[in-house]
N, C-alpha and C positions, 0 to 999 in steps of 0.2 A: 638675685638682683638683676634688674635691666641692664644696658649699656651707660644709659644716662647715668643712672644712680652709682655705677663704678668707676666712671669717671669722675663723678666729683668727689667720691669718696675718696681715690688714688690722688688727684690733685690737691684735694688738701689733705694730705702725707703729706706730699711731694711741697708745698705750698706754690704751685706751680700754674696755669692757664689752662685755658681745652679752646683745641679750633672746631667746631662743627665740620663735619666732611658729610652734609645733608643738603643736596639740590633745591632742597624747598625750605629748608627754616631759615634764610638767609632773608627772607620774606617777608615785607610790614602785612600786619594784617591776617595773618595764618596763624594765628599762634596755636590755635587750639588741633586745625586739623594738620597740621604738621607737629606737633607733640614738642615744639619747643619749650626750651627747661622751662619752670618757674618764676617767677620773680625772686622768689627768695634761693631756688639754685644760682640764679643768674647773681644773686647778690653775694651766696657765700664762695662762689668761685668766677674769676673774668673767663668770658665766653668771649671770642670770637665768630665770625660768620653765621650773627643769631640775629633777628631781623634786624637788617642792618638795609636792604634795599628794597625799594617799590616791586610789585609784582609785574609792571610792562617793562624792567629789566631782565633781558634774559640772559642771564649769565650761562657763560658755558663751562667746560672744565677744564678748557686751556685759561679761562677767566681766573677759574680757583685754584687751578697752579699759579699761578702770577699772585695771587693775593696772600693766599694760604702762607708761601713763603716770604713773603714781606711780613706776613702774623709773627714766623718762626723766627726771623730775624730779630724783631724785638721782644719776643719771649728771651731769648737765649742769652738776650744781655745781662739778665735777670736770675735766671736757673739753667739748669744745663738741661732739661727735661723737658720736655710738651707732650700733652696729650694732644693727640686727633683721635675724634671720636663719630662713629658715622656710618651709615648702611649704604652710601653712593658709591657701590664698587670702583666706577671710572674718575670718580673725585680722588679715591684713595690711591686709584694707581698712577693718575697725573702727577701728585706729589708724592710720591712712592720712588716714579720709575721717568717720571717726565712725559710730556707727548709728542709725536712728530709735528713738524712743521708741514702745513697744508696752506693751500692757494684759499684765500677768501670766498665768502660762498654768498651769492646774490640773495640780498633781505628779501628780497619779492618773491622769489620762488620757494626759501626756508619758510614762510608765510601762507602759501599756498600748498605744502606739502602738510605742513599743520593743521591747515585747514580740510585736505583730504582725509587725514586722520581723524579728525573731528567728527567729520561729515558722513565718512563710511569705512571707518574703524578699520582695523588691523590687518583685513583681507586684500582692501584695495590696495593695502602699501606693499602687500606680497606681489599680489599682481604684475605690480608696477617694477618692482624690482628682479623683476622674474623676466622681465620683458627690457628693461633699461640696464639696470646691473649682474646679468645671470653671475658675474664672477662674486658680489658683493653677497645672493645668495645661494650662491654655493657654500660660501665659507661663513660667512655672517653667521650675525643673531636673530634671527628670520621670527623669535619671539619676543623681541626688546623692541618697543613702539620706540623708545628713544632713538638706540641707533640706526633703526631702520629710516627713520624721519631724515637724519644728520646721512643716510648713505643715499639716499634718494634726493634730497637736496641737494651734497656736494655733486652727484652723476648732472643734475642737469644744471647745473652751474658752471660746470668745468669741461663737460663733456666726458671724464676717465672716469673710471672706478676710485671708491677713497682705497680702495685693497693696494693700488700701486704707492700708496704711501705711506701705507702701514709699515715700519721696519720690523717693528720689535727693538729696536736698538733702545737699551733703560739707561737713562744721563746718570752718572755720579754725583748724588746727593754728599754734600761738608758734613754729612751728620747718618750717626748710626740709627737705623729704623730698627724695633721691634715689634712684628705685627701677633696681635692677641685677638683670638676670637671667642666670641662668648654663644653656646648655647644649650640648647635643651631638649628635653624628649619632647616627639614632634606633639603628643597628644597635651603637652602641658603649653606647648609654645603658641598653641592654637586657642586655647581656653582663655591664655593671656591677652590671646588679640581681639577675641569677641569682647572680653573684659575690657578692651581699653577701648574698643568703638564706643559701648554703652555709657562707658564713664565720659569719653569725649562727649556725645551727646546730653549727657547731664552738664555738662559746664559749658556749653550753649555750642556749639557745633553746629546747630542748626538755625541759629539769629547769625554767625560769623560768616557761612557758606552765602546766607542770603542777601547780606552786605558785598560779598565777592559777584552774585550771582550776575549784573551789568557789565564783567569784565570777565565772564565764562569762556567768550572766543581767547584769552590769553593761552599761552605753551604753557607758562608756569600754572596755569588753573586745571589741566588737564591731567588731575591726579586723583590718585583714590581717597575721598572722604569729600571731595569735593563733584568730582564728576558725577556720582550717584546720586546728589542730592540734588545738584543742577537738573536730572532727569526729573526727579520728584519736583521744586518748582516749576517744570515746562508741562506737568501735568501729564507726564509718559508713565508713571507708575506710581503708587502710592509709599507710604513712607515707612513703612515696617518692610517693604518690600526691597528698598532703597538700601535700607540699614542691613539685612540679611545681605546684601552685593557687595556693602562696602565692608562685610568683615570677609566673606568671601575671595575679593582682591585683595583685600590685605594679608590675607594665608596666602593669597598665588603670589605675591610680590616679598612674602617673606619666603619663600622656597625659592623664588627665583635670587635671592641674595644669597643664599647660604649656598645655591649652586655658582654661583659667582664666586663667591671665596673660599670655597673649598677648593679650586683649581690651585690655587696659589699656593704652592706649597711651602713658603715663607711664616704661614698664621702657625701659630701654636694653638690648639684648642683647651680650652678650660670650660668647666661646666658651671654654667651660671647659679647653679644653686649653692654651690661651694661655699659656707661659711666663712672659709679663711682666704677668698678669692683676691682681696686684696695685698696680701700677703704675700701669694702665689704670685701676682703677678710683679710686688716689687723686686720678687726672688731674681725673674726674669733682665728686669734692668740693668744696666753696664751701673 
């Protein structure tokens, strides 16, 4: 079973809610290339943070700490249980662990940095960070377009590294966290992802992208299922070619998650194929 799928299967045990912890299904408009539930998921279980905002919002993940827990707050009146459910490592850990407080950061140059990466991809942000924040890439994610963007931005908006405001210090959450994580052998987890471009593309993925394709310069458009095919309508590559990239990013973007959460030594791991996974995991529950 996917994540999706055992989420709503656990919540209806539970008869309980799911908040999406997903930077992009929050999204009107994405449904397909962001893998938001269904309608009838969305019907037999309440969803939280599932398109619920326009895509020239761009939310951050101090945004979905602040929401996220307004969600839980009125979950909890209700059940004593919530699911989050979600591959946004820095969503999970906002509301996880909280995040430091930082000095605002000038729209025009967050804009301009975007548009660097846009323009000339992931090297120039090295560069640049190499040269404005050597402390940021020393220690940084020097492979995360995201926080390179967000450490390049705060350097030339504030003048310091964002590394001087990093504490590590995690806030005390009112509520006990259990973190579960679900996976699989890599050569089956791969198979699933080409599987589920192609099925994306059968339920029109590629009339959805094309409707987004006037609003391609956004941050939130700048993602796998959509960026590759933006290259195919600009007439840079053809569409079999497109589609071979975006299942490609989407294996480098699922490795890059599962090296994300394996640091944490908080996750319990369970194997997604487990029959009795649900079970397993209400074992887990206080």
């Amino acid at each position: 079973m996917g994540k999706t799928a055992v989420a709503i299967a656990l919540a209806e045990q539970l008869k309980t809610a799911i908040i999406s912890a997903d930077s992009r299904q929050c999204y009107m408009g994405m449904a397909i290339g962001t893998a938001q539930p269904t309608a009838e998921e969305l019907h037999a279980v309440q969803h939280y943070f599932v398109n619920c905002y326009q895509p020239e919002e761009s939310l951050t993940a101090a945004d979905f700490e602040r929401i996220a827990l307004g969600h839980l707050d009125n979950i909890f009146q209700h059940n004593d249980t919530a699911i989050v459910c979600g591959g946004t490592g820095l969503y999970v850990k906002a509301l996880c662990e909280g995040l430091d407080e930082m000095p605002a950061m000038d729209k025009d140059i967050v804009d301009s940095v975007n548009q660097l990466y846009i323009s000339k991809g992931i090297e120039s942000l090295r560069a640049s960070l190499l040269a404005e924040d050597p402390l940021f890439a020393a220690n940084g994610a020097m492979d995360n377009p995201a926080r390179m963007i967000r450490a390049l931005a705060f350097v030339r908006s504030t003048g310091v590294s964002i590394t001087f405001f990093q504490t590590g210090i995690k806030k005390v959450r009112p509520f006990r966290i259990v973190k579960i994580g679900l996976e699989l052998p890599r050569e089956i987890l791969y198979q699933r992802i080409n599987h589920r471009v192609d099925l994306m593309m059968q339920q029109g993925l590629l009339l959805e992208a094309e409707a987004l394709f006037p609003k391609r310069d956004l941050k939130n458009l700048n993602t796998v299922g959509y960026s590759e095919l933006f290259y195919f309508f600009e007439r840079k590559t053809d569409l079999a070619t497109a589609i071979e990239k975006m299942k490609q990013h989407s294996r480098n973007y699922a490795k890059r998650q599962m090296t994300w959460f394996k640091k944490d030594q908080e996750f319990i791991w369970l194997n997604a194929m487990d029959e009795i996974i649900i079970e397993k995991i209400q074992e887990l529950l206080p």
